[in-house]
N, C-alpha and C positions, 0 to 999 in steps of 0.2 A: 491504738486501734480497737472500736468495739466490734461485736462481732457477733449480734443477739439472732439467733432463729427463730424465726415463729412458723406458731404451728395451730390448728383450731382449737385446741385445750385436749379434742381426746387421742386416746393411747394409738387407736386404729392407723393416726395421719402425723404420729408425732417425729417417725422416720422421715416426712420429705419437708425438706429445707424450703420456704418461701422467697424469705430475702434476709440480707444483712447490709447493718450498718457498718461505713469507714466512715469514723468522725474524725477529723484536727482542729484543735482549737487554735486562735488568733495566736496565743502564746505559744503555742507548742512550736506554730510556722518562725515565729521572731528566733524559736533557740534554735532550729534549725540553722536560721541565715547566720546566728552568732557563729553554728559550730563551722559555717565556713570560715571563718576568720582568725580561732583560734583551738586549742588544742583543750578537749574536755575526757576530763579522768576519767574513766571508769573503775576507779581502783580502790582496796580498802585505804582509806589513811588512816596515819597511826598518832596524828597529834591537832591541836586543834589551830588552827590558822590563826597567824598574825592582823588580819583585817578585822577591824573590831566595828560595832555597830552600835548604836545609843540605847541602854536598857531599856525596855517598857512595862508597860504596868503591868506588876505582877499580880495584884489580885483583879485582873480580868479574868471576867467568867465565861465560859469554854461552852459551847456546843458540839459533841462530838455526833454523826448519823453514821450508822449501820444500815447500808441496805442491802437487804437478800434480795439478790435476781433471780429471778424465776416464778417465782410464785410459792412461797414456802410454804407448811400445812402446817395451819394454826393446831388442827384437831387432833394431831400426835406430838404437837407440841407442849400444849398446854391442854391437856388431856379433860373433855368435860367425864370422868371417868363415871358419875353416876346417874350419867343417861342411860337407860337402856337403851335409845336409837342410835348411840355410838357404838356400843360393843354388836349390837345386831348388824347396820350396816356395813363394818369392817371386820368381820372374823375373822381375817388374815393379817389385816394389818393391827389390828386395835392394839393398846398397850392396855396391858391386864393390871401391872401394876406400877402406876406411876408414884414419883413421889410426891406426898399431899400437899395443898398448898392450903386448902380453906374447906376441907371436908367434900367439897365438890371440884373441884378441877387439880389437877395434879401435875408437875414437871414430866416429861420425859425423861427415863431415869440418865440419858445420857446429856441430862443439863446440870447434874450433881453438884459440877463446879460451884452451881450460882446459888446455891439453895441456900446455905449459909448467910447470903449478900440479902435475901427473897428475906429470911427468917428474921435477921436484922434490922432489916426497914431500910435496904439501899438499893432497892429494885422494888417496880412495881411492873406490875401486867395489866395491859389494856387490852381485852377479849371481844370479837365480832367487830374489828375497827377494819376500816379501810374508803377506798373512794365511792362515789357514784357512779363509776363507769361500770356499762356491765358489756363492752367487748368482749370480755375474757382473753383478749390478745394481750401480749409482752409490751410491744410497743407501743399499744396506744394506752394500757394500763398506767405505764411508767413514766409515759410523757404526760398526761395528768397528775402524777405526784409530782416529778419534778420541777413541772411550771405553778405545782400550786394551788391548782385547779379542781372543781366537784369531779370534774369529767373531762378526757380528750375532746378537741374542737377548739370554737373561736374562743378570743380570750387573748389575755397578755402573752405574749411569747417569751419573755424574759420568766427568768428561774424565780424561784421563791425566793431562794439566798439571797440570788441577787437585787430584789425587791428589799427584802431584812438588809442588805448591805446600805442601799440608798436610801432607805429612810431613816436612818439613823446614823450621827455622828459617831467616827469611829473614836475609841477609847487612846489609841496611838496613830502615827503615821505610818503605820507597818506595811511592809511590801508583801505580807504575808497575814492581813488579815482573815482569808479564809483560803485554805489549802485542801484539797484531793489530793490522797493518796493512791493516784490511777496515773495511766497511760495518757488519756484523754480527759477535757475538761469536760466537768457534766453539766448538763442541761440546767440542772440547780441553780447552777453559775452562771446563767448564758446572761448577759446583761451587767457583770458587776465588774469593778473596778478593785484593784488588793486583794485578787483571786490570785491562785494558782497551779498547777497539776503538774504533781511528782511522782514520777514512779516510787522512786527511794529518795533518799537526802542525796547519798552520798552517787548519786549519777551526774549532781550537778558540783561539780566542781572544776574551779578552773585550775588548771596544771599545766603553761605552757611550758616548751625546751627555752624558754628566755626569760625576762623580768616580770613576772605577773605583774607589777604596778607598771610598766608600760605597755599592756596590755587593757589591763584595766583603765588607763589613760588614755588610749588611743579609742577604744571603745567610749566613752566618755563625750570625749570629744567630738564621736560623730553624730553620738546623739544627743546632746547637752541640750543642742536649737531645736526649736519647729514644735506645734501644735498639733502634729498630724498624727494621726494611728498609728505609724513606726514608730517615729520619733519615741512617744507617750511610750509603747510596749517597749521597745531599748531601753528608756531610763526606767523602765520598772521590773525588768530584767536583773539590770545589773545591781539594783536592790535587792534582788531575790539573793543572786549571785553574793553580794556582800554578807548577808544574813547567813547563810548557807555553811558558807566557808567555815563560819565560827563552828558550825557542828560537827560532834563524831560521833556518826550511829558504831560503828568499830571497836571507839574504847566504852560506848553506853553499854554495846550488848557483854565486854568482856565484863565489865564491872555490876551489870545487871544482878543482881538472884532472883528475880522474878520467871517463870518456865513459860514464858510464850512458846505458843507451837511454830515448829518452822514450816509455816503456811501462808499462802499470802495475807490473810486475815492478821496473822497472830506480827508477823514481819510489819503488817503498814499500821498497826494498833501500838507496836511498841514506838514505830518512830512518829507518831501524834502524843504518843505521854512525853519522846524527847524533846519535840515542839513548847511541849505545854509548858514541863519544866525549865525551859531555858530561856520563857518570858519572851519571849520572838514579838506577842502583839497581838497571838492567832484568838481568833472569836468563833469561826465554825469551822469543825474539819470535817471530810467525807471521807467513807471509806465504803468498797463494795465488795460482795460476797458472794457471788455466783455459785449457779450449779444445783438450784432447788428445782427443778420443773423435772417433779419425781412421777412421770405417768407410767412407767414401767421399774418393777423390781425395786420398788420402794425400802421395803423393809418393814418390819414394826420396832420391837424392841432392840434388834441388829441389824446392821444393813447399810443403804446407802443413804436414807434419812440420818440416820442413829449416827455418820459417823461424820454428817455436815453440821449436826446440834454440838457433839463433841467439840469437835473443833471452835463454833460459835461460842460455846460454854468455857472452854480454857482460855482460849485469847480473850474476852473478855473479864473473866475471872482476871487473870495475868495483869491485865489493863488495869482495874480496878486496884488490885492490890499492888502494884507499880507507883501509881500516883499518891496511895494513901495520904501524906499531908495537904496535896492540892485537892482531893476529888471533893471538897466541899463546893471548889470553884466550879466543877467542871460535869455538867450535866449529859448524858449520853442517851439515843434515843435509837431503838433499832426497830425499823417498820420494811414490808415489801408491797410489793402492787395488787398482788390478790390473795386470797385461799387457795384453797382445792376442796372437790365436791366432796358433801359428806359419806358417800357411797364410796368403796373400790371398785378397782374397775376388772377387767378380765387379765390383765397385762400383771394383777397384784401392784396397782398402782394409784393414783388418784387424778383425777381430771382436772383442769383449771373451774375455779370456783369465783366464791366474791369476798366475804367476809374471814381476816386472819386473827394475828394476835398484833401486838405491839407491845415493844420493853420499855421503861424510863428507867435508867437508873443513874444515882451519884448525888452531886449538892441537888438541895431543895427537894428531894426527891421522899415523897408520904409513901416507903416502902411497905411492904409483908401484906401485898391487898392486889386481889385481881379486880381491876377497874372495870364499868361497863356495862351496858343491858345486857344478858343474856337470853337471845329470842328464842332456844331452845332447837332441836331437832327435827324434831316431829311434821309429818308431812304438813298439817297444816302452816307450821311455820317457814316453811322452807321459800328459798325466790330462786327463779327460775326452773332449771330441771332436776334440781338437788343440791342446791348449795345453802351457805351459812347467812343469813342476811346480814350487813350491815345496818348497825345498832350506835357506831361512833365513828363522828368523820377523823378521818386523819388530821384533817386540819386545824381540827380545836385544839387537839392535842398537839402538835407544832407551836401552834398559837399561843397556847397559855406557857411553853416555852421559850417563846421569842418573849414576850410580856415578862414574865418571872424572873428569866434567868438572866437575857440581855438588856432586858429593858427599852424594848420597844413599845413603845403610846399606838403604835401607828399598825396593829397586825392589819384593821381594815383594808389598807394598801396594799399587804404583801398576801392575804388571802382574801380575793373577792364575794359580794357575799356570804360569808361565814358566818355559822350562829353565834349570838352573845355568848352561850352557856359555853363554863368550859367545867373539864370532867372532876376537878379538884386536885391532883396528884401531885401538885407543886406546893412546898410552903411559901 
């Protein structure tokens, strides 16, 4: 279940609740109906299941997305430290001393993790990116990312992924070509077939008081026939379900040495490296990060920002250095739906804005470089009532993702309209 409040962007109205969403996706209702029929673990296991499944290509290359909900702030993120209209409009918040990236723009010192990965060339920053939408609302910012889109409104309603899913031949016949790591299936997905949405691994497991294979043969059996929308989601269920079995987040994490945080972030990041590693099939995972929509009691160098990059910063640190032999395969990309205004507000917080940051980093990735026009501060630069402009669509940068990494011909299909130019940051 999601659960998004919106609010008008400022601090004044960010106490009353407008509305929320309950989503279920088509899959989520199928395991539902399965769980009437049969008995599902919730439990650690401690050995890896006799059901075994047909290897697939291992050197498939990986999409991982990071997305921050809320509206993260590029501008203590990724600190244009030697503007004076930075350190003048935020006295409270500004970060004095960031750590330098390119003489002009500098990490947040609470992204230390990544600096190393930044230094080395396996992270790059894309600065003033994001959509065309200037709602400033959650939901209809995010609903234009997700479907793919310049802007919320008409347009294709199917997700981007799932656009990247259908126009291109999958690498295997995986039941797990592209996996969320949520509650619900996201919008990304709405449309695509060899999706799927997992809380954790290890929730879907089957463990009846009787013969698991006459369970799994009776289930089978009832959906082996028929064409139809059940039918289709039962057999691709119990695909998931065969795949699944084979893993163990349990003995990965006992065995791990890598220091994910125990966060949800750091938790659904380590079981996407056990995905990757165990050659399942997977080509995009999604993972979300809530809890950025800082209009009150933000923080600068401490605080409630300072301790959401933290965590950002170590899980994927962790991630990175997890995969080390595969991360040539496996490309990772973390974007949100907006900025926040370059001004604080009276709350010591920041307003919903337009223009953020964006990370690439792993294979292919032209690290140790902040990507991007920089439109600058300054009141004449500014759009609307003090925000950052948008300078780089999100969607190039997807795009020359999908092109580079997966090898899609076909981005024109999965982002409409989209310009030729893309930013370079891919080899």
């Amino acid at each position: 279940m999601r659960d998004w409040s919106t609010c008008d962007g400022n601090a004044s109205e960010y106490s009353k609740r407008c509305r929320s969403e309950n989503v279920v996706s088509r899959r989520n209702l199928i395991y539902g109906a399965l769980l009437s029929s049969v008995w599902w673990a919730n439990r650690r296991a401690t050995a890896i299941s006799d059901i075994a499944i047909a290897p697939h290509n291992k050197d498939q290359n990986v999409l991982v997305v990071v997305f921050l909900r809320g509206g993260a702030d590029g501008l203590n993120t990724v600190v244009p430290y030697q503007e004076d209209a930075y350190h003048r409009e935020r006295p409270t918040l500004r970060i004095a001393k960031p750590i330098d990236l390119d003489g002009f723009f500098g990490f947040h010192p609470a992204m230390e993790p990544l600096i190393s990965h930044y230094r080395e060339g396996r992270i790059a920053v894309i600065h003033a990116a994001g959509s065309q939408d200037t709602s400033r609302s959650h939901f209809e910012a995010m609903s234009a990312m997700e479907r793919g889109l310049a802007l919320d409104g008409p347009g294709d309603a199917s997700g981007w992924i799932a656009r990247h899913l259908n126009s291109t031949p999958p690498a295997s016949a995986s039941p797990l070509r592209a996996v969320s790591l949520s509650a619900v299936m996201p919008d990304s997905f709405r449309g695509a077939t060899s999706a799927a949405a997992l809380r954790t691994i290890d929730d879907y497991k089957l463990d009846p008081p009787f013969s698991k294979q006459r369970i799994f043969d009776g289930l089978r059996a009832m959906y082996e026939r028929g064409d139809d929308e059940i039918s289709q989601a039962g057999r691709e269920t119990l695909q998931v379900l065969d795949t699944l079995s084979t893993l163990d987040p349990v003995d990965y994490s006992q065995r791990s040495k890598f220091n994910y945080p125990n966060s949800d972030l750091g938790v659904a990041l380590k079981q996407v490296a056990m995905l990757i590693r165990a050659s399942v099939g997977l080509e995009v995972a999604c993972v979300d990060h809530g809890g950025w929509d800082t209009h009150v009691a933000q923080g600068g160098e401490s605080g409630w920002h300072a301790s959401q990059l933290k965590d950002l910063a170590e899980s994927l640190d962790a991630f990175m250095t997890d995969l080390q032999g595969d991360i040539s395969r496996v490309t990772a990309v973390v974007m949100t739906e907006f900025g926040r205004r370059i001004y604080e507000n009276t709350g010591l917080g920041t307003d919903h804005g337009r223009a953020s940051f964006m990370l690439a980093m792993g294979g292919g990735v032209k690290g140790g470089k902040v990507y991007g026009t920089w439109p600058g501060l300054g009141q004449e630069a500014r759009e609307g009532p003090g925000d950052l402009r948008v300078t780089t669509d999100y969607r190039v940068v997807l795009a020359e993702m999908l092109e580079s990494r997966l090898g899609n011909a076909q981005v024109g299909e999965v982002f409409s309209g989209i310009d030729s130019g893309r930013v370079g940051l891919l080899a």
